[in-house]
C-alpha positions as CSV (number, residue, x, y, z in Angstrom):
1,X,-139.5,39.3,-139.8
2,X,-136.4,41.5,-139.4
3,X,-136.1,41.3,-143.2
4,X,-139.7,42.7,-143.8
5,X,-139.4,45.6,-141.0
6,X,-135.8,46.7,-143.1
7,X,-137.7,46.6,-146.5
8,X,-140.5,48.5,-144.9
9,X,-138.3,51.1,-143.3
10,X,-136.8,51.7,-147.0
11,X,-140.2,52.2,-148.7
12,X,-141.8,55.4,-149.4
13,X,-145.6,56.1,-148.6
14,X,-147.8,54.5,-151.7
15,X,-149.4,58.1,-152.5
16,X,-149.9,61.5,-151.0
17,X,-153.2,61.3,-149.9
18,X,-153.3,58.4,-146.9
19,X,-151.1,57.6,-144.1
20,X,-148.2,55.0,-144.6
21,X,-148.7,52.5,-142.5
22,X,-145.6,51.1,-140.1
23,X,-144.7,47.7,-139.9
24,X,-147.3,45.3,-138.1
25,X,-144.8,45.1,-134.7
26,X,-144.1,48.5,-134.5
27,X,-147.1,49.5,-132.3
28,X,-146.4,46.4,-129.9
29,X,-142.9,47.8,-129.9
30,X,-143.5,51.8,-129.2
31,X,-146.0,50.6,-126.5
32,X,-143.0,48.6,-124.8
33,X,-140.6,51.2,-125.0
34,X,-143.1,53.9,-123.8
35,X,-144.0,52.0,-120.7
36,X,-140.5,50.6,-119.6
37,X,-139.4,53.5,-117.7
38,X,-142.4,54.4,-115.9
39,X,-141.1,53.3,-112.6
40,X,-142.7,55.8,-110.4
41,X,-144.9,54.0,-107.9
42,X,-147.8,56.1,-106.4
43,X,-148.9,55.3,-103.2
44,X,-153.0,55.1,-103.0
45,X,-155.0,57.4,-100.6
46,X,-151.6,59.0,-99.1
47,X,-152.0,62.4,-99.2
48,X,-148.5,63.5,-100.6
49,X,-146.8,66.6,-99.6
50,X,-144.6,68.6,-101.4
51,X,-141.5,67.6,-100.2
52,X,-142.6,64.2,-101.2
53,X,-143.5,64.9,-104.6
54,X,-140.6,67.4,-104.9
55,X,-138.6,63.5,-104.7
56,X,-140.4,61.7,-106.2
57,X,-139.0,64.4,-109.1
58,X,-136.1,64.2,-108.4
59,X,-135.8,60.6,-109.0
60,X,-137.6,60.3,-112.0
61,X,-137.6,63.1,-114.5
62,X,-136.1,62.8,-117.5
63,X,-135.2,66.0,-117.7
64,X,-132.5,66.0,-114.7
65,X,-131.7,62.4,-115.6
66,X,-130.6,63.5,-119.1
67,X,-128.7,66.5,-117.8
68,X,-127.0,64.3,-115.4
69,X,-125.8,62.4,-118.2
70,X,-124.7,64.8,-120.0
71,X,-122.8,66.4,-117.2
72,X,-120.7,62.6,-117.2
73,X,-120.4,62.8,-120.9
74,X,-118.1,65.6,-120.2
75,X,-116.5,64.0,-117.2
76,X,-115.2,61.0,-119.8
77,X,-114.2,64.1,-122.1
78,X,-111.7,65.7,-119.3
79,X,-110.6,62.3,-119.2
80,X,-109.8,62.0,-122.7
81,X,-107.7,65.6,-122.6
82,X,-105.7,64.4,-118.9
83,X,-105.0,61.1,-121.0
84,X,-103.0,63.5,-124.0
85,X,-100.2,64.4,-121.0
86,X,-99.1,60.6,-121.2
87,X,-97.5,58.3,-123.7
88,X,-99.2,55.9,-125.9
89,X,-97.6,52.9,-125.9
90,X,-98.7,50.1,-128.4
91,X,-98.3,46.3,-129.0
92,X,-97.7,45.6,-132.2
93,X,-97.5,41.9,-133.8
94,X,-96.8,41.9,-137.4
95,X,-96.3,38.6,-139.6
96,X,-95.7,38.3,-143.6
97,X,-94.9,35.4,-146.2
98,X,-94.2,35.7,-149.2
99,X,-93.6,33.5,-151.8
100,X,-92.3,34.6,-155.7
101,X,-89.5,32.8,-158.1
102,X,-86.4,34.0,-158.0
103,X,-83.9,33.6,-161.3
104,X,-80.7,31.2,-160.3
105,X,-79.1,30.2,-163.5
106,X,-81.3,29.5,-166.7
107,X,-84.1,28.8,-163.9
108,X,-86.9,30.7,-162.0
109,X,-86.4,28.7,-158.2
110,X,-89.7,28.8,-156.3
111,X,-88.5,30.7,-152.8
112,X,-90.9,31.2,-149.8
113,X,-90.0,33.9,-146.9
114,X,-91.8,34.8,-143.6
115,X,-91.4,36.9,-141.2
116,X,-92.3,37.4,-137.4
117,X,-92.2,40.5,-135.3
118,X,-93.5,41.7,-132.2
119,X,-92.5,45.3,-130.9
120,X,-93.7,47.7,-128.9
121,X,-94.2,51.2,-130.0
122,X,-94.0,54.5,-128.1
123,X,-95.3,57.8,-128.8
124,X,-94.8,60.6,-126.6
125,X,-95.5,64.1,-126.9
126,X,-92.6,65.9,-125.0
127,X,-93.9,69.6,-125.2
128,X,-96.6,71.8,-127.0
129,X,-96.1,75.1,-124.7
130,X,-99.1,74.4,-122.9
131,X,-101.3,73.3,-125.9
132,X,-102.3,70.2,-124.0
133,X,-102.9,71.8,-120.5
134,X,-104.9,74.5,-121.7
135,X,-107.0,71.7,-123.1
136,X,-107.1,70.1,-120.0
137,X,-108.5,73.4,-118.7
138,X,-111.1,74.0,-121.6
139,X,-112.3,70.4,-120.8
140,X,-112.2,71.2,-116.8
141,X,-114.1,74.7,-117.3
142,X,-116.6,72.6,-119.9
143,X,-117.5,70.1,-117.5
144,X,-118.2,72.6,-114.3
145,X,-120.0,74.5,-116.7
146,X,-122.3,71.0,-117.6
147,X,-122.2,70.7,-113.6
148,X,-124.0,73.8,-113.7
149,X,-126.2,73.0,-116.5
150,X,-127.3,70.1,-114.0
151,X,-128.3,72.4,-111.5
152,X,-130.4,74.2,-113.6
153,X,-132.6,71.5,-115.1
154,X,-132.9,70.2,-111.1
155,X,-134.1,73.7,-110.3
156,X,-136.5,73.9,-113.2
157,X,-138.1,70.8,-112.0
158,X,-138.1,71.8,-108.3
159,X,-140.0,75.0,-109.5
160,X,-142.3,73.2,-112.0
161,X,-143.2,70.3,-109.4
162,X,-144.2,73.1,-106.4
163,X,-145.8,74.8,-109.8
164,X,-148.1,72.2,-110.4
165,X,-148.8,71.2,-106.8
166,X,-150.1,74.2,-106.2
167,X,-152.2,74.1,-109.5
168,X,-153.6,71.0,-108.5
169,X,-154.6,72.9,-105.1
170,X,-156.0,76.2,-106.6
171,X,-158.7,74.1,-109.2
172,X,-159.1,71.2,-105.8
173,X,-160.0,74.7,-103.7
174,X,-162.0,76.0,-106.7
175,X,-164.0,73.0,-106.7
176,X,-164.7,73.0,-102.9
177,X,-165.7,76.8,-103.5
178,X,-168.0,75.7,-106.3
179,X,-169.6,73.0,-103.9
180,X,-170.5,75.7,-101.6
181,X,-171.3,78.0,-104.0
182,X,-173.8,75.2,-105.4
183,X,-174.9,74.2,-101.9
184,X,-175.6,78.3,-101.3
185,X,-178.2,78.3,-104.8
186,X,-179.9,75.1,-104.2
187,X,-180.9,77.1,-100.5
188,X,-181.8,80.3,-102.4
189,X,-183.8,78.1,-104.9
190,X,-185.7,75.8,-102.5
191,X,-186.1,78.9,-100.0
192,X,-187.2,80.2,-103.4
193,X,-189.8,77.4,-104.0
194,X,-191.3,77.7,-100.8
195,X,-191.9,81.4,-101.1
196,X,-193.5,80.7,-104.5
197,X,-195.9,77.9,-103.0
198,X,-197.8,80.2,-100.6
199,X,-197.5,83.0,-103.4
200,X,-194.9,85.5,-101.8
201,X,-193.0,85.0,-104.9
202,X,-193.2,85.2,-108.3
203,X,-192.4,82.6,-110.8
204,X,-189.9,84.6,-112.5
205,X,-188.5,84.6,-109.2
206,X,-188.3,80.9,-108.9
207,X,-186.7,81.4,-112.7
208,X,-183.8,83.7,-111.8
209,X,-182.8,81.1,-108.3
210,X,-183.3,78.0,-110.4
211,X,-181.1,79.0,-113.3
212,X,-178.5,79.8,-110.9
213,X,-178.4,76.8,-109.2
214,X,-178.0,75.5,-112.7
215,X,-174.9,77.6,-113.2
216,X,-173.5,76.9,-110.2
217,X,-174.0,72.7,-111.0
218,X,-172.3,73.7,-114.0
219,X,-169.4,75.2,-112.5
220,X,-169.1,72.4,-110.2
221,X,-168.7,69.8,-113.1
222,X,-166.4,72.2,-115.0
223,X,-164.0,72.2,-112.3
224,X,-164.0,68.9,-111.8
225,X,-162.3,68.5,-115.2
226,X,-159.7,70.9,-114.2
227,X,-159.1,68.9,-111.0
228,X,-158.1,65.6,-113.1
229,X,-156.0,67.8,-115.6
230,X,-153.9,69.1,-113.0
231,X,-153.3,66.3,-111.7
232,X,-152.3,64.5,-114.4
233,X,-150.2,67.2,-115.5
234,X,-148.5,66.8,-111.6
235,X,-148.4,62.9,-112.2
236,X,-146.6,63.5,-115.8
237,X,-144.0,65.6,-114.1
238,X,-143.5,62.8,-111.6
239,X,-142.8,60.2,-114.5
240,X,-146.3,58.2,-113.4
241,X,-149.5,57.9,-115.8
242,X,-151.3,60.7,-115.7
243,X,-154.2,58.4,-115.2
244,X,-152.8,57.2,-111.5
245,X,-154.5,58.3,-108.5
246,X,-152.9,60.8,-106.5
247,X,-153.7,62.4,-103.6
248,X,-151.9,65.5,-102.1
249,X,-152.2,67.5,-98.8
250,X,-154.6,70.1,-99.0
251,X,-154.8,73.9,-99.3
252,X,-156.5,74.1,-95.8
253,X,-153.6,72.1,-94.2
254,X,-150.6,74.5,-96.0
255,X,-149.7,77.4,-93.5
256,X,-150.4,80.7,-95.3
257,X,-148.1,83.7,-94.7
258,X,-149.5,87.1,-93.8
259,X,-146.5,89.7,-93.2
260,X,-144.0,90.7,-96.4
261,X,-140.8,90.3,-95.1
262,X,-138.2,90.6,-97.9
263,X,-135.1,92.2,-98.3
264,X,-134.9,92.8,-102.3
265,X,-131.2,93.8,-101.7
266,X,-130.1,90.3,-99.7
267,X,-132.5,88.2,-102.5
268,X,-130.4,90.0,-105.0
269,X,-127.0,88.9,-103.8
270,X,-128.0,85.6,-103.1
271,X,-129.2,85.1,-106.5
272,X,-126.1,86.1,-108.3
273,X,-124.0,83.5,-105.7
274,X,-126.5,80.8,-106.0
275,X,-128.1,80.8,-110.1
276,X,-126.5,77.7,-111.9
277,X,-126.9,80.0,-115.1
278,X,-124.5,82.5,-113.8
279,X,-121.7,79.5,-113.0
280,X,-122.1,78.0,-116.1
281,X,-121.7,81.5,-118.3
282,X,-118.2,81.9,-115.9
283,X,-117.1,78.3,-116.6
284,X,-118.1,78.7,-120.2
285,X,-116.4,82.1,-120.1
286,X,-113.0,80.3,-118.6
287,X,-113.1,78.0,-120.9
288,X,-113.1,79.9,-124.3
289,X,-110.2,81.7,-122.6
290,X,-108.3,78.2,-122.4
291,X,-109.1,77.9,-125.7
292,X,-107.7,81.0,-126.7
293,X,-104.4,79.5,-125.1
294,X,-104.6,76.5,-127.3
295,X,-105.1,78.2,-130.4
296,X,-101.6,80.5,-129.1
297,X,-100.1,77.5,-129.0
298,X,-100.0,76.1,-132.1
299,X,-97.8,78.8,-133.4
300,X,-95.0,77.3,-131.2
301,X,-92.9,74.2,-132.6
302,X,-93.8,70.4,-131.0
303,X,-91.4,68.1,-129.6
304,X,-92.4,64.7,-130.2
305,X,-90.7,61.0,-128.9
306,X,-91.1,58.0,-131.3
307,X,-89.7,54.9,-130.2
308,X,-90.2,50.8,-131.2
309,X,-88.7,47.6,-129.7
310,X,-89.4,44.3,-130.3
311,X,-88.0,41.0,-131.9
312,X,-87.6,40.2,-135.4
313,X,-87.6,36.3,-137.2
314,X,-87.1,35.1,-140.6
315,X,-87.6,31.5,-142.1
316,X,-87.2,31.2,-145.7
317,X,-87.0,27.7,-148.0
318,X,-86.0,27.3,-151.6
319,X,-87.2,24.1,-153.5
320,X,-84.1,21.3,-152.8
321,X,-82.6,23.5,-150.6
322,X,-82.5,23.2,-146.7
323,X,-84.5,25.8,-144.9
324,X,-83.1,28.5,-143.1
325,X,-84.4,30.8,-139.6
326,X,-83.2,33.3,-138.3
327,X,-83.5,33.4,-134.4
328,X,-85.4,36.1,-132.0
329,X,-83.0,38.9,-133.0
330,X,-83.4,42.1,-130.5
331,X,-84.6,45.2,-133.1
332,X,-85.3,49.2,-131.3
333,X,-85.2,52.4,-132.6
334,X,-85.7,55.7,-130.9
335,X,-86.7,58.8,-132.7
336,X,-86.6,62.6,-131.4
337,X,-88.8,65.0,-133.7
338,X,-88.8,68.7,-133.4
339,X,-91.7,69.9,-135.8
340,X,-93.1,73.5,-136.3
341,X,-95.8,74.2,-138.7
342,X,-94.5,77.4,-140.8
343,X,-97.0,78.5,-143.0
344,X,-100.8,76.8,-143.1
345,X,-102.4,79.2,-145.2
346,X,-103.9,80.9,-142.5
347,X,-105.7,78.1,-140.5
348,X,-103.9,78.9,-137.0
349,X,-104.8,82.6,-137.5
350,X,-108.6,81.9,-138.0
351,X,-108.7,79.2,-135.1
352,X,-107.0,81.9,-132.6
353,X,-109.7,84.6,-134.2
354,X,-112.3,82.2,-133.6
355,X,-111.3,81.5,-130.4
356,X,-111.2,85.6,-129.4
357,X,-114.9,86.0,-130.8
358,X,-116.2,83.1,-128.7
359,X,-114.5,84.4,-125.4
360,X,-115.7,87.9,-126.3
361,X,-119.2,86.2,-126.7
362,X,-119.3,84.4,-123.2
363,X,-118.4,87.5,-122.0
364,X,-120.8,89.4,-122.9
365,X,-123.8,86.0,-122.4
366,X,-121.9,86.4,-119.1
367,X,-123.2,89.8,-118.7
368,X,-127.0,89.6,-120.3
369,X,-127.4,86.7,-117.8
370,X,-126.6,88.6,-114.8
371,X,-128.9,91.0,-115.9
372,X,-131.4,88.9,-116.3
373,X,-131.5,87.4,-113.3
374,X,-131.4,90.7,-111.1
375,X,-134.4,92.1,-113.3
376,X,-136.4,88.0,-112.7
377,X,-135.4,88.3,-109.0
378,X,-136.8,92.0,-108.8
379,X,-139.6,90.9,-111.1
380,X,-140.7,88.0,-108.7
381,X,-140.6,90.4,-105.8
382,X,-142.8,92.6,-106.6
383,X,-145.3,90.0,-107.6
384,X,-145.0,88.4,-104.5
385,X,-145.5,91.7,-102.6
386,X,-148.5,92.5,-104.7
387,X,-150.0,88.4,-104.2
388,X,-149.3,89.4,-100.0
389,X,-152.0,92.9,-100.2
390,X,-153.8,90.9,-102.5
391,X,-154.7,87.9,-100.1
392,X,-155.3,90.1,-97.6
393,X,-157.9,92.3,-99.9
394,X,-159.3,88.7,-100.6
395,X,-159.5,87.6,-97.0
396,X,-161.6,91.0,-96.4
397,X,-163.8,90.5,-99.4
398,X,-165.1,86.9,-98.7
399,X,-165.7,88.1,-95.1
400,X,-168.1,91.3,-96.3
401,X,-169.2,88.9,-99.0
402,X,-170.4,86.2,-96.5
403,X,-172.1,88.9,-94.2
404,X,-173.7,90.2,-97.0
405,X,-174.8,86.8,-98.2
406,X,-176.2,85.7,-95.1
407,X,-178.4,89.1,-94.5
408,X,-179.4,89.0,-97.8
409,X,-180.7,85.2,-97.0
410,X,-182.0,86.1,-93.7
411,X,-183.7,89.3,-95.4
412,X,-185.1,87.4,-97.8
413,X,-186.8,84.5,-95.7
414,X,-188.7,87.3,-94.0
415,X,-189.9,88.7,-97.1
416,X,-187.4,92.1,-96.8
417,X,-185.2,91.3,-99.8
418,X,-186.2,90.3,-103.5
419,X,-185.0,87.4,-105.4
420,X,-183.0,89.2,-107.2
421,X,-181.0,91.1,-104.3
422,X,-180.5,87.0,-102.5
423,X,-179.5,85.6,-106.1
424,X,-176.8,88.8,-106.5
425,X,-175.3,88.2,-103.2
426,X,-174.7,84.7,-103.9
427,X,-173.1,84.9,-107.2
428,X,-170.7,87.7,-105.2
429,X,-170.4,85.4,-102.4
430,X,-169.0,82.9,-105.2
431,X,-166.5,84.8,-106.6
432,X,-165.0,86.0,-102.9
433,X,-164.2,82.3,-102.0
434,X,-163.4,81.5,-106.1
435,X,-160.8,84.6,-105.0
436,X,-159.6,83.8,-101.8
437,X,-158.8,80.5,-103.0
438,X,-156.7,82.1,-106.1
439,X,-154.9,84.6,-103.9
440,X,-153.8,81.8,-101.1
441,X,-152.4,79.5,-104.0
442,X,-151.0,82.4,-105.9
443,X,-149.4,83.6,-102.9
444,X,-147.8,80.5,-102.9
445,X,-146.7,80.3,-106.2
446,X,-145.1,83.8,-105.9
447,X,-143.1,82.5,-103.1
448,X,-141.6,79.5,-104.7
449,X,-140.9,82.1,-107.9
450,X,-139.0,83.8,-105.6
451,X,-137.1,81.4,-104.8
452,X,-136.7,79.5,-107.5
453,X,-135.4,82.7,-109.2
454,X,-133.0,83.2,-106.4
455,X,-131.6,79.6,-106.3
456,X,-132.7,79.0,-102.7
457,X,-135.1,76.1,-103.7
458,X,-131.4,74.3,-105.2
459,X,-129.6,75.2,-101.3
460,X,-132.8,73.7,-99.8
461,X,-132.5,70.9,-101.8
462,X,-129.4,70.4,-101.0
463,X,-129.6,70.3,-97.1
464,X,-132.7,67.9,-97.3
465,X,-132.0,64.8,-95.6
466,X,-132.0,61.3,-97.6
467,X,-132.1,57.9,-96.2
């Protein structure tokens, strides 16, 4: 079998014009490896909160699980450079025989020789002018800046999971909203019906109130797919199937904020102490300056300590002659090398230059990023002071919307208002509670923004307790 998946593997596609087809076990074998890390277990009918799901995250995204990695791949790589300041020593066994004829009168005598010898050899880097220890300090700056990197992805997924939750909330509240909405046109329509059965209404009338119930039925079923698409894209995040059940606390149950109380100028300085981006651009920054060192250090000479010790035996036989061995005999050398490279053709020059141009460059990514990240903090702020006046505005609208609904069905039961003027009022009474639940949601959105582009979700995360 392992021979037919190879020779499948190294075949081309028959012809241009049809699929190639993999191996017969390669489904069986994609399936396996696609379901083997879904670990995430979700509890049924447990209506998570965010803090839950914000864990649940945590534990089992690939994203901060590969950036974690990562961030250890360059903890074995400061390792590597600390490992440069010590010597190298080596166990060595080497044997030989050999066996030739060698010319002893008017005769070629068969002779066999062997020898035997273990040593131990030393190599030892004396000094370099710092060549080493400024690697040491590129590899130190490389990995805080991978620390950093860390961070980041953990942040991104803190955002994205309080992202999606509240998603999931805004189409869950839209359907509720549509429910009422529908509820509201099937009592317009049968309120409708009757008024058209003792002829005080028309049957366009009864028209116009049953095509909206329609619509509203309609709406109702739309958002329903939008429910289980949000939560599946929560559940994905999560590292579940998307086709689990999950429940999560509802909209009603969140507490909604009502004042703005903001200091842009305390959310800016808190966002250049606390952004992962910003520390990593620094590290990355200190460690193209290392680097510069390095490549200044190569122009200096290298002082370099070689040394072997060990044993050396011989055994060697000629035909009708009486062997002969030579017994553990005690062998060492030590060697003190002073090199320095004189001319290279201009290799050390373009290393050094290339190592000025990537310090001047983290420099200046140094700078664009702290831009950035005032203009995204200033950016969120506004937003979320706009989302604050704009759930008020849709607190006051669903209010005057649901008066005006309720006289308008009032007006019309006692024959004072037209179809037409009932029917309006609903539809307007829909979109109210559509936008109230839209402005509560977005208000909460806007706030995680804010801090996400702050960094305060990655301190909050950071004082959460864990058993």
């Amino acid at each position: 079998m392992l021979i037919r998946s190879v020779a499948w593997a190294q075949s081309a596609p028959l012809s241009g014009d049809r699929p190639w087809q993999p191996p017969a076990n390669t489904a069986s074998a994609q399936i396996g490896k696609a379901t083997q890390d879904q670990q995430t277990v979700i509890v049924p009918n447990h209506p998570y909160t965010l803090p839950e799901l914000v864990d649940l995250a945590e534990q089992h995204n690939p994203t901060t699980r590969a950036a974690w990695q990562a961030a250890r791949a360059q903890a074995g790589a400061l390792q590597i450079a600390k490992s440069d300041l010590l010597p190298a020593l080596t166990a060595v066994a080497m044997t030989n025989t050999t066996r030739d004829g060698v010319l002893f009168g008017d005769n070629f005598v068969r002779q066999t020789t062997g020898i035997y010898q273990p040593m131990l050899e030393l190599n030892y880097l004396v000094l370099d002018f710092g060549g080493r220890r400024s690697q040491i300090e590129a590899a130190r700056q490389q990995l805080l800046a991978a620390d950093f990197d860390f961070n980041r992805a953990l942040l991104d997924v803190l955002f994205e999971t309080a992202r999606r939750y509240y998603t999931l909330l805004n189409e869950a509240g839209q359907l509720d909203a549509a429910k009422d909405n529908l509820n509201n046109a099937e009592t317009v329509r049968k309120a409708t019906e009757a008024r058209l059965a003792v002829g005080l209404a028309t049957l366009p009338d009864a028209l116009e109130a049953r095509a909206a119930a329609a619509q509203a039925n309609f709406t109702v079923q739309d958002t329903i797919g939008r429910v289980d698409i949000a939560r599946g894209d929560l559940l994905s995040l999560l590292g579940a199937s998307p086709a689990s059940s999950l429940n999560v606390q509802p909209l009603a149950d969140l507490s909604i904020p009502d004042k703005f109380e903001v200091n842009i100028d305390d959310a800016l300085q808190r966002s250049l102490v606390q952004r992962p981006e910003l520390g990593s651009q620094i590290a990355t920054s200190e460690a193209a300056r290392a680097e510069v060192r390095q490549a200044r250090s190569s122009f200096l000479p290298q002082l370099v300590l070689q040394g072997e010790g060990g044993e050396f035996r011989s055994y060697g036989a000629q035909d009708q002659l009486p062997a002969t061995y030579t017994g553990p005999k005690e062998e060492w050398n030590v060697t003190l090398n002073l090199r320095w490279e004189i001319f290279d053709g201009g290799r050390r020059e373009g290393k050094l230059e290339q190592a000025h141009a990537d310090e001047r460059r983290a420099q200046a990514q140094f700078k664009q990023t702290r831009d950035d990240v005032e203009n995204q903090v200033w950016a969120a702020y506004v937003s979320l002071r706009a989302a604050v006046y704009e759930r008020r505005a849709a607190d006051q609208l669903l209010q005057a919307s649901q008066t005006s609904y309720d006289a308008s069905l009032k007006s019309f039961q006692l024959g004072l208002r037209s179809t037409v003027d009932v029917v309006t009022a609903q539809r307007t009474l829909a979109q109210a509670l559509s936008t109230d639940v839209s402005a509560r949601t977005d208000l909460l959105t806007k706030l995680a923004y804010l801090a996400y582009r702050t960094g305060d979700l990655l301190q909050d995360a950071s004082r959460k307790q864990h058993p």
